[in-house]
RODO-2510 file (C-alpha; in nm, 4 decimals, decimal comma):
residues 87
     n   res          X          Y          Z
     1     x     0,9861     0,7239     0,8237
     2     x     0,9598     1,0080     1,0138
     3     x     1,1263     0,8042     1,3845
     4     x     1,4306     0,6990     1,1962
     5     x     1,4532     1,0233     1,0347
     6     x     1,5083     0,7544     0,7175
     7     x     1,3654     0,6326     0,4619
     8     x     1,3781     0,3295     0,2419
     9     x     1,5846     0,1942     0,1290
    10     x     1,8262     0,3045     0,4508
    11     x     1,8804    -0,0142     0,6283
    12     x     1,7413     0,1889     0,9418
    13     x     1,4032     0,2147     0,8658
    14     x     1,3665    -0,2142     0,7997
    15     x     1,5794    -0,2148     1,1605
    16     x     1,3133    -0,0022     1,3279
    17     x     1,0750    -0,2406     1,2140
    18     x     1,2419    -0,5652     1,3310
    19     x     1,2867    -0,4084     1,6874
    20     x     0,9503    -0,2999     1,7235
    21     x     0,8069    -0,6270     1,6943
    22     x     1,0845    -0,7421     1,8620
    23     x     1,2427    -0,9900     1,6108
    24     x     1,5504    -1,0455     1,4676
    25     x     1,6112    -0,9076     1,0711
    26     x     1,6453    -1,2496     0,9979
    27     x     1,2871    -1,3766     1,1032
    28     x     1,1184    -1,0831     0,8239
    29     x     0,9850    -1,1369     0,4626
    30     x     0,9445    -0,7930     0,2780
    31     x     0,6697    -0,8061    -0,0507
    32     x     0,7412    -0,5481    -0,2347
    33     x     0,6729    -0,4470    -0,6093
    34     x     1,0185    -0,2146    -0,6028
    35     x     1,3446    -0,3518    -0,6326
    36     x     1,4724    -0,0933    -0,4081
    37     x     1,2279    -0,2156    -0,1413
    38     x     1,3388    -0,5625    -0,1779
    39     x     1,7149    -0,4857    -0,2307
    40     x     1,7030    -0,2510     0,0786
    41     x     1,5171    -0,5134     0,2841
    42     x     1,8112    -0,7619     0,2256
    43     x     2,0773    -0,5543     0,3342
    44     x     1,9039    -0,5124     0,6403
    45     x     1,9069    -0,8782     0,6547
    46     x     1,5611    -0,9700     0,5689
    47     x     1,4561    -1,2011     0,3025
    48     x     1,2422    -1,0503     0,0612
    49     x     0,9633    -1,1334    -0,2195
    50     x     0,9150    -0,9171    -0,5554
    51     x     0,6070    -0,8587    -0,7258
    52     x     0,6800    -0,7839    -1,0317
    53     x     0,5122    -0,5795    -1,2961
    54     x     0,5930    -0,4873    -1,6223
    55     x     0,8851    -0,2754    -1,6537
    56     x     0,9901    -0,3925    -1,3409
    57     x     1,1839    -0,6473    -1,2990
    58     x     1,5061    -0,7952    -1,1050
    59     x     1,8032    -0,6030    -1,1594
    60     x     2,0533    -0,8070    -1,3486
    61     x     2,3755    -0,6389    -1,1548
    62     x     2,5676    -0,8810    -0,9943
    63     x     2,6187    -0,6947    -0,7318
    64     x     2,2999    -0,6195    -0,5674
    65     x     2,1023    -0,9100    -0,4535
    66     x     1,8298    -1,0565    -0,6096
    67     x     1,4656    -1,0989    -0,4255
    68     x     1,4694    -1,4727    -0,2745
    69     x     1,1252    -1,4949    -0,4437
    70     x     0,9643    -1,3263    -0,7797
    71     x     0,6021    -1,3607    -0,9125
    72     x     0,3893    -1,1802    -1,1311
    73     x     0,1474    -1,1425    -0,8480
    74     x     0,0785    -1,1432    -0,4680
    75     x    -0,1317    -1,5010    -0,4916
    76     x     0,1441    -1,6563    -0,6815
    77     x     0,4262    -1,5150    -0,4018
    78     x     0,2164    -1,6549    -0,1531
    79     x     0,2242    -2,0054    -0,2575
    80     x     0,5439    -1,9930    -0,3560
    81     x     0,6183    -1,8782     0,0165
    82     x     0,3842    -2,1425     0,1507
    83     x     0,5690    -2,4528    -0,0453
    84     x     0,9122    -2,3180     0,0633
    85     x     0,8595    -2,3083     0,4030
    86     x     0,7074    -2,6852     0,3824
    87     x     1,0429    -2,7640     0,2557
***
C-alpha cells in the first residue's frame, strides 16, 4: 500500500484501514485465502476468516495464530460468521 509505504502483512497497512473507516482493529473481520493475510490481520488486532484451498491450509506453528474461522469456501465462512455472531 503505497500511503503506508507497507505492505501486508505489516501491521500498518490493516491500521490504515481501521482508521480510515474510523474503527477500532478490534471491530474488523479479514477473509482471506493466505495465511499471511489472516495471520497479519490478527496481529493488527483484527479477527480474521481463512478460505482455504488446497495446499493451503492453517499453519500448524504454535506460535502464530490460527484464523478464528476456516472454510473451504466464502458461502460456508459466511454462515459460519452469521451463526457466531447470533451466539
Amino acid at each position: 500500500m503505497e500511503t503506508v509505504r507497507a505492505y501486508k502483512p505489516a501491521p500498518w497497512a490493516y491500521h490504515m484501514v481501521a482508521q480510515e473507516l474510523a474503527v477500532p482493529p478490534s471491530t474488523c473481520f479479514m477473509v482471506a485465502c493466505h495465511v499471511w493475510d489472516t495471520v497479519g490481520a490478527q496481529s493488527a488486532g483484527y479477527t480474521a476468516g481463512l478460505i482455504t484451498r488446497p495446499g493451503n491450509a492453517p499453519l500448524p506453528i504454535a506460535s502464530l495464530p490460527r484464523p478464528n474461522l476456516v472454510a473451504p469456501d466464502l458461502p460456508t465462512l459466511a454462515h459460519r460468521l452469521i451463526r457466531r455472531w447470533r451466539s
